[in-house]
N, C-alpha and C positions, 0 to 999 in steps of 0.2 A: 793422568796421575799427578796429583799434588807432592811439594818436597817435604808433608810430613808421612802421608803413605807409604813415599819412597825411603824416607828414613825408620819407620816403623818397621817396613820389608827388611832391610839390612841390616838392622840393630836384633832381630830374631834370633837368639838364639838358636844355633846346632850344631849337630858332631862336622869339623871338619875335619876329620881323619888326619889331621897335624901334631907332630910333637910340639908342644907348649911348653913357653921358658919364661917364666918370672921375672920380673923387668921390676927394679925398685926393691924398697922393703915390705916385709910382708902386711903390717898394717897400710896406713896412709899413704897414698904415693906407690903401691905398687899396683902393677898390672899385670894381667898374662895374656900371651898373647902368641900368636901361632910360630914356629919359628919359619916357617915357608914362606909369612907375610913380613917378616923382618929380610929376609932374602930379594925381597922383591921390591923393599923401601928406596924411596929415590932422597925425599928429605922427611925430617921432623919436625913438626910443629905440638908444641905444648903451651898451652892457651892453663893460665891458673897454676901459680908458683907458690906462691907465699911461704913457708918456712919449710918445705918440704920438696927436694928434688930427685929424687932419689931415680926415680924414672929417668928424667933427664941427665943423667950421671951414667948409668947404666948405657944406654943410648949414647954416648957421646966418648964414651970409652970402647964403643964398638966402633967408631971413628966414623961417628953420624957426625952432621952439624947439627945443632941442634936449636932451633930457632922460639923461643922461648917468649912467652909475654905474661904480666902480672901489673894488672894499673897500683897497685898498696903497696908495693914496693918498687924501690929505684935500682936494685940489682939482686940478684939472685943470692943464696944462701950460701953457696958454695960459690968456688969460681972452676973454669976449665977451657981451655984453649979452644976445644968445638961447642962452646957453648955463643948466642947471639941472643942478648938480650935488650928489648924492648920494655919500657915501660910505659903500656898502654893497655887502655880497656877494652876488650876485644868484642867488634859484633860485627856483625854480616859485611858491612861498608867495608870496614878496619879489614877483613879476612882475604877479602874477593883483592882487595891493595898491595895488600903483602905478597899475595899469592904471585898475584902478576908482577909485582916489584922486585920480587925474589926470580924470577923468570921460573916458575915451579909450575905453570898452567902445563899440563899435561905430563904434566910427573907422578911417579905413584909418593902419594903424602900417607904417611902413619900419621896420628893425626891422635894426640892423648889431652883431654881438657877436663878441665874441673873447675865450671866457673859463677858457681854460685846460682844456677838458676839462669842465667842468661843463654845456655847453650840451645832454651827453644827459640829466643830471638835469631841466634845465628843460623841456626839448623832451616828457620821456616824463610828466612829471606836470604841466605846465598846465594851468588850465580849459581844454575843447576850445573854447568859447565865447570865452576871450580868444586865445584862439589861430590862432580864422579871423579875426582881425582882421588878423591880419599877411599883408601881399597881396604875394606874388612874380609877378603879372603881372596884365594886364586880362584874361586870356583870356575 
């Protein structure tokens, strides 16, 4: 099985019998997402900042760190003591780096990105290794 089949499997759509909690504002920048998988977060990466953090605000006031990257800007919109920001353009090389730099290889990562179209570069060439790290449920 290839990493986009296996990203097609995971990214499917369904009920996972979770209560869901709103992460961000309700337009742009927010997310929902299970509250059982915030439970079970080890760190965050949010890959596409630009004038909207709301997510990573949210997230960082639950006293995540919150490890952030955005190559169009040189800091983030806001600031926050569990916020780490990076200003770089994020793809596969760059992810697999951080990952390990961070010492975060085998930790459960949430994992929130919005990056213009690049996320099938990084999706289809990451380590598959740093890649099951990223958990879209308990199942």
């Amino acid at each position: 099985m290839n990493n986009t089949s296996i990203i097609k499997e995971l990214l499917t759509p369904y009920d996972v019998g979770h209560k869901k909690i709103r992460f961000g504002p309700i337009k742009d920048g927010g997310y929902v997402i299970s509250e059982n998988l915030i439970k079970e977060t080890d760190a965050v990466y949010s890959l596409g900042i630009a004038d909207n953090c709301g997510f990573d605000l949210s997230m960082a006031e639950l006293g995540f760190k919150v490890h952030m990257f955005e190559s169009s800007h040189s800091n983030p919109p806001v600031t926050h003591p569990n916020f780490i920001f990076k200003q770089m353009f994020m793809n596969s090389s760059n992810m697999n780096n951080e990952i390990k730099t961070n010492n975060h290889l085998g930790k459960r990562i949430l994992l929130k990105m919005d990056i213009e179209g690049s996320e099938y570069e990084l999706f289809e060439n990451i380590d598959i290794d740093v890649f099951l790290d990223f958990k879209v449920t308990d199942r």
